[in-house]
N, C-alpha and C positions, 0 to 999 in steps of 0.2 A: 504494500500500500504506500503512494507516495503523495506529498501533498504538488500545489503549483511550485515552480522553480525548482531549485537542484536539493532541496533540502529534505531527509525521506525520515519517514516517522521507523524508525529505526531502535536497535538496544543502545549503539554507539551514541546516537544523539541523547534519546531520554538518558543518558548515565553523563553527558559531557562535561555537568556541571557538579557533579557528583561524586567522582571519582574516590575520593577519600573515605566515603562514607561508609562502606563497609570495614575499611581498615579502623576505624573509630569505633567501629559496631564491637571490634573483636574485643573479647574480654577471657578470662579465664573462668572456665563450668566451675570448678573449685570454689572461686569467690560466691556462688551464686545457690540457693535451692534447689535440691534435685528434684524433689519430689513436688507436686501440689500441698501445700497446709490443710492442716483440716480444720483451724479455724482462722479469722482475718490476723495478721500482723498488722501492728501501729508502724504509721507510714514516718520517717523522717519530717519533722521543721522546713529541712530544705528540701527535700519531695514532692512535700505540701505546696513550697513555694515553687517552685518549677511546676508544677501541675496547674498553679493557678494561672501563671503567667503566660501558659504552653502557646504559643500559635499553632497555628491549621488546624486546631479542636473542633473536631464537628459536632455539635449539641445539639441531638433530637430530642423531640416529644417538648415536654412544658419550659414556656423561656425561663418562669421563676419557680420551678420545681420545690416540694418540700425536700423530697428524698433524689437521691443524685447515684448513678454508674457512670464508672469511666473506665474504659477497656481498652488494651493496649493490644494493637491490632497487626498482625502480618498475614497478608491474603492467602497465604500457603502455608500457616500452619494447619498439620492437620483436623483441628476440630473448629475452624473459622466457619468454616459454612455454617455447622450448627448456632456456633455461637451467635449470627448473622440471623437465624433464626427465629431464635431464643428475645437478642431485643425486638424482632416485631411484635411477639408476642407478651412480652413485657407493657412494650408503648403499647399495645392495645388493651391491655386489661388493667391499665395504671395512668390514669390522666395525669395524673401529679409527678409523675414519674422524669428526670430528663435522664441522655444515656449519650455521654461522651465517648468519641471515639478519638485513639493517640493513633496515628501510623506511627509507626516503631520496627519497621522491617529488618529482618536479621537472616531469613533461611536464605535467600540466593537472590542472584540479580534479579530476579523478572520481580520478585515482592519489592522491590527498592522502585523499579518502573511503575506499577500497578500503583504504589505509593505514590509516586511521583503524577498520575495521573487522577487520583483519588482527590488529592491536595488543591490543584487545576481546576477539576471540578466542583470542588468546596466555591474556590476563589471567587470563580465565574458566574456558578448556579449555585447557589446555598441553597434555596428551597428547592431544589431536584437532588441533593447530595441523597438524602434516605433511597428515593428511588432508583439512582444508581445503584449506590453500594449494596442494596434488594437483588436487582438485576444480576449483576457482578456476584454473588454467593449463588444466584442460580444456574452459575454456568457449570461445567465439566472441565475436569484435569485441570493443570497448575496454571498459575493466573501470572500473566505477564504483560509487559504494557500494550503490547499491540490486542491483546485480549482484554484490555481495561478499554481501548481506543475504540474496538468494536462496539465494547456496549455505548461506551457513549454515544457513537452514531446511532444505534439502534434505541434510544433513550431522544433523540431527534435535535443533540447536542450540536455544536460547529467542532469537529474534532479538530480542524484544524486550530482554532481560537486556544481550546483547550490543552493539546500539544505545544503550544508555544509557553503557553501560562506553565506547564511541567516542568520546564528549562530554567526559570526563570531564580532569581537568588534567595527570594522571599520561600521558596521552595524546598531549595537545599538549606536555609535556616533552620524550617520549620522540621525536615529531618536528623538533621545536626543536632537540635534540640528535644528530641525524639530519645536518640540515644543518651544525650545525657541524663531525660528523667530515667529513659529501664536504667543505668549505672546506677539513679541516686534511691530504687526502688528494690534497687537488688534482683532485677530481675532478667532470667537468662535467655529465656524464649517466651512470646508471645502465646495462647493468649494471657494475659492477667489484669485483674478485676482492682481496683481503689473504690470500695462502698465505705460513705464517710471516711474517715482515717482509718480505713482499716484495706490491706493487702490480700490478696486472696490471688496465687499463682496457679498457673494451672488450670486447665477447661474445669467452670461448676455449670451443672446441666441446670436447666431450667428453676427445677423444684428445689435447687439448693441456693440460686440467685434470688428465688421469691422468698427464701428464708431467710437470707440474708438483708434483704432492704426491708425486713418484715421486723429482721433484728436490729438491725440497727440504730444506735443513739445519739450517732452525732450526724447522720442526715440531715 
């Protein structure tokens, strides 16, 4: 797929700006949780504060929520699709409910693309973001930016608009800073949960997320 002029929606282009970003991603599995918690951990001061500060957060469902999820997101980890599920089901049965989402991509290049495309289309279309990133969990096999680029065409986006906006530096900030909250969260791979000040690594299914914003006291 190429757009007009010489410039092709490509891995080389979506990464050009980017290049460092997985080298920043690496960290040592040692420092980090192996397992899922089986209850929340209290999140850092400065977690807290990088979380609040985060740009490219996308915040569905209610603008002034009581109760709050923020999910730290990589489109290939294995249990994203579910998890992509999971908040529609949430936002639907929880008006009160709002459900941040961090890119924070670590498994391989096409989740840094697909990020990088996700981000774009934040930027661009914020009220189309849910219906993307919908779309996008309903596709098949690993997700990479020419398969982020598709759905947006198919979502009746300008891909080309939105390919440019991936490139751009507000972009690779917003991933830069990605990785610094998983470092300040402790966390080694995606997905993982911050309900109130509390940590929760590791896919929780449905019934353990509604337990948890059901438990919680600093929502």
């Amino acid at each position: 797929m190429r757009r007009r002029g010489a410039e092709a929606l490509t891995r080389r282009a979506l990464l050009q700006t980017g290049a460092g970003l997985a080298a920043a991603a690496s960290v040592s599995a040692g420092s980090f949780p192996a397992r899922a918690a089986e209850s929340p951990v209290p999140i850092s001061a400065e977690a807290r504060k990088l979380l609040d500060a985060m740009p490219g957060k996308a915040v569905l469902g209610a603008p002034n929520a009581v109760r709050a999820v923020t999910e730290l997101v990589d489109f290939n980890a294995p249990d994203w699709r579910r998890s992509a599920s999971d908040m529609r089901d949430l936002l639907a049965g929880a008006p009160r409910l709002a459900y941040a989402v961090v890119q924070t991509p670590r498994l391989d290049v096409g989740s840094v693309e697909a990020a990088r495309i996700a981000l774009a289309v934040l930027a661009l279309h914020a009220g189309q973001f849910q219906d993307f990133y919908l779309a996008l969990a309903a596709t098949t096999g690993p997700i990479d930016g020419l398969k982020a680029i598709n759905v947006v065409r198919a979502q009746g986006l300008d891909h080309y608009k939105v390919f440019r906006a991936a490139n751009q530096p507000d972009v690779t900030d917003a991933l830069n800073r990605g990785v610094e909250l998983s470092g300040a969260l402790r966390v080694l791979d995606p997905p993982a949960y911050v309900i109130g000040n509390g940590l929760v690594t590791g896919y929780a299914d449905l019934a353990r997320k509604r337990a948890l914003i059901a438990a919680c006291t600093t929502c």
